[in-house]
Phi, psi and omega in degrees: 000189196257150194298161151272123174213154179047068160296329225283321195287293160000279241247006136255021164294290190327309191309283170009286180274348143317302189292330176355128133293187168217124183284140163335115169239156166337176184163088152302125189191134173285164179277314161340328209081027184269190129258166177308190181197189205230094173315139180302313181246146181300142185268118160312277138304338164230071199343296199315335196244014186265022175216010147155140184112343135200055187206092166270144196310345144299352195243345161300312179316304172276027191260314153341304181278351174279335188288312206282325177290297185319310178291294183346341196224045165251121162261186216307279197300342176248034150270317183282330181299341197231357176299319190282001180267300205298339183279306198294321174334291210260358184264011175290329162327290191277026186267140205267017163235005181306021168257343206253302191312304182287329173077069199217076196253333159272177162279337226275303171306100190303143191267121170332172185221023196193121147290152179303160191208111142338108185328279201350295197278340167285008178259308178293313166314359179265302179329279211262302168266007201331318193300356193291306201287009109288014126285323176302304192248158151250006186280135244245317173303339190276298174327304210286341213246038188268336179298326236226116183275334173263328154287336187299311131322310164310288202309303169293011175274168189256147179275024232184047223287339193282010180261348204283171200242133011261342158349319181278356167279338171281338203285098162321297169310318163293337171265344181268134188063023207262138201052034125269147181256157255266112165206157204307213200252001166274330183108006192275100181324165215201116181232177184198150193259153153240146200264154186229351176179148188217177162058047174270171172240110171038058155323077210240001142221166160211132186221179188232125225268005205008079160237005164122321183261019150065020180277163178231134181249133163265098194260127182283142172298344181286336174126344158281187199205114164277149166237138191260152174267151161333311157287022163083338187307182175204096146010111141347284205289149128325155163267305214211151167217101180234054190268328181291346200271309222274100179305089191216185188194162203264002162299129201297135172105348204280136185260025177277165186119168183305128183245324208196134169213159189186130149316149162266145209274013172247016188305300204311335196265282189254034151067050175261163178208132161258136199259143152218139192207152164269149218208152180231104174238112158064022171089015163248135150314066213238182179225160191187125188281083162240181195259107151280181166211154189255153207308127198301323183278341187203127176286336185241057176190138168283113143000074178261023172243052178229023198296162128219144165298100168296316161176150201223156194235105166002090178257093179305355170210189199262320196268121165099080165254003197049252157127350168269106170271160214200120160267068188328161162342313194303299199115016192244167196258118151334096199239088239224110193258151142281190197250005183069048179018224192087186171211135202086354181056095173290320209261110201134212180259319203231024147085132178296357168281329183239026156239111188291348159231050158243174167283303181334186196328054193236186168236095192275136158255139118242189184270082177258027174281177185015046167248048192277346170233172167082196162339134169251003152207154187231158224255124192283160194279322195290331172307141196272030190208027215251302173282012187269102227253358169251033182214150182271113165319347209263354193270169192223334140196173180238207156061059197228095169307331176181051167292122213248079179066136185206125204242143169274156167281117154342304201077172195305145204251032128292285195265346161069023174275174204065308202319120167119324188331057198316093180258130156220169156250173191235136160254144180313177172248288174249346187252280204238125173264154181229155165237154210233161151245126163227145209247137203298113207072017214259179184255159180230001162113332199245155024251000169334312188228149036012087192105210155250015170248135188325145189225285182239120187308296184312309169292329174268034174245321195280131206296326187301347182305310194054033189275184162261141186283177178254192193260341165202159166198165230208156172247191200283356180275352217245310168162153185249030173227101186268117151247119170332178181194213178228147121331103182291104185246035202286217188206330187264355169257057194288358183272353170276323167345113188124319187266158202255091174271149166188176211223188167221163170287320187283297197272329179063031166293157156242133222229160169204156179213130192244143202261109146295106176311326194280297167259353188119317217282194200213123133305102177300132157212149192260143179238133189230147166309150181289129156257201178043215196288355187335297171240046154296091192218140179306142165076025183242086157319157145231036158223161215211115174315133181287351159278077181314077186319289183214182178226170143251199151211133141282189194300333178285331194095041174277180183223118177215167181253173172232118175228172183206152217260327188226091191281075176229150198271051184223338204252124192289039174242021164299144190230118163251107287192135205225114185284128189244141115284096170308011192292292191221152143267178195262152180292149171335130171108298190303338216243012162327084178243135180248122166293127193290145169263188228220124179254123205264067165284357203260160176300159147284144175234134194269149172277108163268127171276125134292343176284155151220140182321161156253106204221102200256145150280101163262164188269081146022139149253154169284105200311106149319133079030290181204169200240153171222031127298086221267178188303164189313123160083003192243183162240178200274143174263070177280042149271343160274348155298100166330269186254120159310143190268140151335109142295045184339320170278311175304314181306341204258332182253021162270164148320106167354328177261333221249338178338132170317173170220002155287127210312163165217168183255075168321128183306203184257141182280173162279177177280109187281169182321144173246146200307126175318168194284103158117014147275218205283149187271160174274131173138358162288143173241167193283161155264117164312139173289174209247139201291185147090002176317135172269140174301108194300133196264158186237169178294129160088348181325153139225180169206174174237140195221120195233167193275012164283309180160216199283122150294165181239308196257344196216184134131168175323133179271118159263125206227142148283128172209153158046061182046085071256174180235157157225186206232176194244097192275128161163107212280358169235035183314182205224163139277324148302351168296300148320316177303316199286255159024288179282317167335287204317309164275042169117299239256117175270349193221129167261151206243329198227186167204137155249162177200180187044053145045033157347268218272030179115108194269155178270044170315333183286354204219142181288176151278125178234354147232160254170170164024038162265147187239065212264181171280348195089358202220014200251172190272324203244183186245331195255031152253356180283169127325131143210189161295146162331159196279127173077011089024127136191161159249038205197172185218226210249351182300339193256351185326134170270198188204150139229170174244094212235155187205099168348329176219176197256151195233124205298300176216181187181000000 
């Protein structure tokens, strides 16, 4: 894997996009609790919907024959006056907002039996057609109120008036751009996860045995390989276990470890399986390619005494070992090396990346079919270096620095364009990462270029390099880890087909580059979690860990990553993320897979989901008067200072008596919840608290503390819980620890994780948390991992700290 580099930029990126608001967007939802789709075929009755929203031509027909039954008991005249109100009624089913029409936006929520209805059009429909809507319904509360036009109308209205129907066909916002996805006023597409596996160590692939039955295997960097059943569950047993085999260490960065696994694409006949991993032979550093088959005695365990070495490779450093294996179309098998690490590719005259006869910063195909007697791998006649007596046969291209997860394309899954495409990404050194197609025999550059830019002047300069550029590259403010991904061709997500998703590791963005067909070029878009209702859907995220590992496909072709909150390959905090677009869905049905079954000896361990939706309101901060903060590096002029400015976060975790008494303006709330059916009607207000109310201190509150008094930017983290405050003992404090911490108070950039009690020790106070660990991404320190609350093994000597900053500070 890839260095830890730029923690510090990273984790205020993260912050950053933490503080974000996101504005309220549309939120198309099906009465299932989908999003809508695109009927396969055209609807015979409820037209209006027949290019998109929750009706496939079975449920048109029936809604159709319900029409026929209904109307039936209509005479003449108040059939031709009320038939077209009862077809716009009942084709509200298939309105690509029918959970906001029915008010079923949840499981939770009981379903209207009448869309919601705009005054205007329930009025003129009372006048004239009322008797219909005892057909229509059994609601008995509906029936009784048919006289009374204005309660009558009341009952059928929406607390939600821009959904109510018909209105909502006019509704610019809601119709423009609807079943395409969705993304914000930057142009950053707007997705959403279902989380799929948890408490992994460093997760660094997941593959599939494509053999029908549709299990997904996951490999930990320590050297094990799990196996999942289609319901998410996970095997007891290991598939592989080499963790005693497998060279890695419990230090955040290190890319040495279990890298890469891949089926042979005949498994299902002869049950092969390959593997790479780093390996300590005699006190060398090597990576090493081997074969299992799998147990004769069990379809979900590996053979492990059936290993044989296919072949092992030198490492002159611990770093840029690559680690992806692949099988292509061809059938022969894919090996993706690093540059043998260091930084600059040192070694030769021109670096082990542009010397063909090394291994090293190559791309290797060979031929491991039929080698159970004879080779145990043979050279495809086609390799393009197969007549060059000063290159290693076996490469298939060069001049690569450390590719990092790589994918073949599906291709379109009609028309098969695309198919064979070879994607990867390459990481960078000082500037920039790219991602490449790459092709047989060709050069990609380093160490001459990086990127599209020069790395050593002498070699890109030389006109005999002849490499290939990559199809994009990104610089390093953008993030400094590239993890490759896929084309998505998948099936429940059509409006993603095309796209090239990937992440960077540092930075953890998620990234996509979509192909113009017309000229070649490949078009950038930033993938951001969904806000506002994006992804309120059951079983649906919008958040993520920030160390982006790997990407993946299962056996359908869905698409999902691996990231983790803490990158050490001991620490159990990988998350694997199943990419969802809530825009449109594929129709009921297509997407349909029965999985061959799977004979089990091993326990099932049932899956628990641990993630939760994220659902932000925002809040206004409250417009300051005058700032007595001075400028990065200056002092404050107070003679030009008017008013002291308001600690707003500070005022609130001081003690009551000790508070300013400058009065403040509570921002504006969000919209509440809207009140169930027989509670309170809406147009009631709260009673305002009386100005000068002290702010209710909560579970998890903190402040900063210097041995002077109240820190503003700096000083001891002090946390509230169950009425007191303590301090937080704890020799493996974090920066994602700290990140939680300055986020609370304020702060988008953390500067320090301090520890052994900087700022002072907290003796007046007990200790009350420990051993904690957070992601960077939780609201409180009591959302973290940690020890019970007042728990600890440590003593105040250990007090943690942090250091936070209004702006971002490069180094320190």
């Amino acid at each position: 894997m890839r260095g830890l580099r730029g923690a510090r930029a990273a984790l205020a990126l993260l912050l950053a996009a933490a503080l974000a608001p996101g504005p309220a967007r549309p939120h198309p939802q099906c009465l299932d609790f989908k999003p809508p789709f695109r009927p396969p075929q055209g609807l015979a009755f409820c037209r209006r919907y027949a290019d998109f929203g929750c009706c496939d031509p079975r449920r048109d027909r029936a809604l159709l024959q319900r029409f026929y039954r209904l109307s039936a008991r209509l005479d003449g005249p108040t059939y031709a006056a009320c038939a077209g109100h009862l077809q716009d009624l009942l084709c509200q089913e298939c309105s690509p907002y029918a959970a906001h029409l029915y008010d079923a936006e949840d499981p939770s929520t009981p379903v209207r039996t009448i869309p919601g209805l705009c005054q205007d059009y329930c009025l003129q429909v009372w006048q004239k057609c009322r008797s219909i809507f005892r057909y229509l319904s059994a609601d008995q509360e509906l029936i009784a109120l048919e006289n009374n036009m204005a309660k009558f109308c009341r009952y059928l209205s929406l607390e939600d008036t821009d959904y109510c129907f018909p209105h909502l066909l006019s509704n610019q916002n809601l119709n423009q751009n609807l079943g395409l996805v969705t993304a914000d006023a930057e142009g950053c597409l707007q997705l959403c996860l279902v989380e799929v596996a948890n408490g992994l160590r460093n997760p660094v692939a997941m593959v599939h045995a494509n053999d029908g039955t549709h299990r997904f295997f996951i490999a930990e960097q320590v050297g094990l390989v799990w196996t999942y059943l289609p319901d998410r569950s996970r095997l007891e047993k290991p598939f592989l276990n080499i963790s005693e085999a497998v060279l890695t260490s419990p230090w955040e960065g290190d890319e040495r470890g279990f890298l890469g696994i891949v089926f042979h694409p005949k498994f299902k006949f002869n049950g092969k399986v390959y593997v790479y991993y780093s390996v300590e032979v005699r006190y060398e550093e090597r990576i090493r390619i081997s074969e299992f088959r799998i147990s004769p005695a069990d379809m979900n365990a590996l053979d492990h005494g059936s290993e044989r070495i296919i072949l092992e490779i030198e490492e002159p450093a611990s770093n840029h070992n690559g680690g992806e294996l692949l099988f292509g179309d061809d059938g022969y098998l894919y090996i993706f090396t690093g540059d043998g690490g260091m930084a600059g590719d040192p070694f030769g005259t021109f670096g082990n990346a542009q010397n063909k006869s090394t291994l090293l910063g190559k791309v290797l195909r060979i031929d491991v079919n039929n080698n159970d007697r004879g080779p145990l791998y043979r050279i495809p006649p086609d390799n393009p270096f197969l007549n060059d007596p000063k290159a290693r046969p076996e490469i298939y291209a060069y001049g690569v620095r450390n590719m990092w997860r790589c994918s073949f394309d599906r291709g379109e899954p009609h028309t098969k364009e695309g198919k064979g495409r070879l994607f990867c990404g390459d990481v960078g050194q000082n500037k920039y990462e790219e991602i490449d197609i790459v092709e047989k025999g060709k050069n990609y550059g380093w160490r001459a270029r990086e990127g599209f830019s020069c790395y050593d002047k002498k070699l890109c300069t030389n006109s005999s390099m002849d490499d290939v550029l990559p199809i994009y590259a990104y610089p390093h403010k953008m993030g400094k880890s590239v993890t490759g991904g896929y084309v998505y061709r998948g099936c429940e997500s059509p409006n993603l087909n095309g796209l090239y998703i990937f992440g960077d590791f540092m930075s953890g963005r998620l990234m996509s580059l979509k192909e113009d067909r017309a000229t070649g070029e490949w078009q950038y878009s930033e993938i951001c979690m969904g806000t506002g209702q994006t992804c309120v859907f059951p079983g649906l995220i919008n958040n993520y860990y920030q160390y982006i590992i790997s990407f993946a496909e299962d056996e359908a072709g869905e698409l999902y990553f691996m990231s983790t909150g803490i990158p050490s390959a001991t620490a159990p905090h990988g998350v694997v993320y199943k990419v969802v677009d809530t825009s449109r869905r594929a129709p009921p049905g297509k997407c349909r897979v029965d999985p061959s079954p799977v004979k089990v000896k091993s326990k099932r361990i049932p899956f628990v989901p641990k993630e939760k939706l994220i659902v932000k309101t925002p809040t206004p901060r409250p417009q300051l008067k005058a700032m007595t903060e001075a400028p990065w590096g200056g002092r404050p002029d107070l003679e030009t200072t008017r008013a002291p400015a308001v600690d707003w976060v500070g005022q609130a975790l001081l003690p009551p008596g000790n508070r300013s008494r400058t009065p403040t303006t509570p921002a504006p709330s969000g919209r509440a919840p809207k009140p169930r059916k027989g509670g309170k009607r809406r147009g009631q207000r709260r009673k305002k608290k009386p100005p000068g109310t002290a702010l209710p201190l909560r579970n998890g509150a903190v402040r900063l503390m210097e041995q002077q008094g109240r820190g503003r930017s700096q000083g001891r983290v002090e946390v509230y819980i169950d009425g007191e405050w303590g301090t937080v003992c704890d020799d493996g404090w974090s920066l994602p620890a700290a990140a939680v911490v300055c986020r609370q108070l304020g702060f988008p950039y953390v500067v320090r994780a301090s520890k052994k009690a900087e700022f002072g020790e907290g003796t007046s106070l007990r200790i009350l948390l420990d051993d904690v660990q957070c992601s960077g991404q939780e609201k409180t320190l009591l959302e973290c991992d940690h020890a019970d609350v007042g728990t600890h093994n440590c003593s105040h000597e250990e007090d943690a700290s942090v250091v936070c900053s209004r702006e971002e500070v490069a180094d320190w």
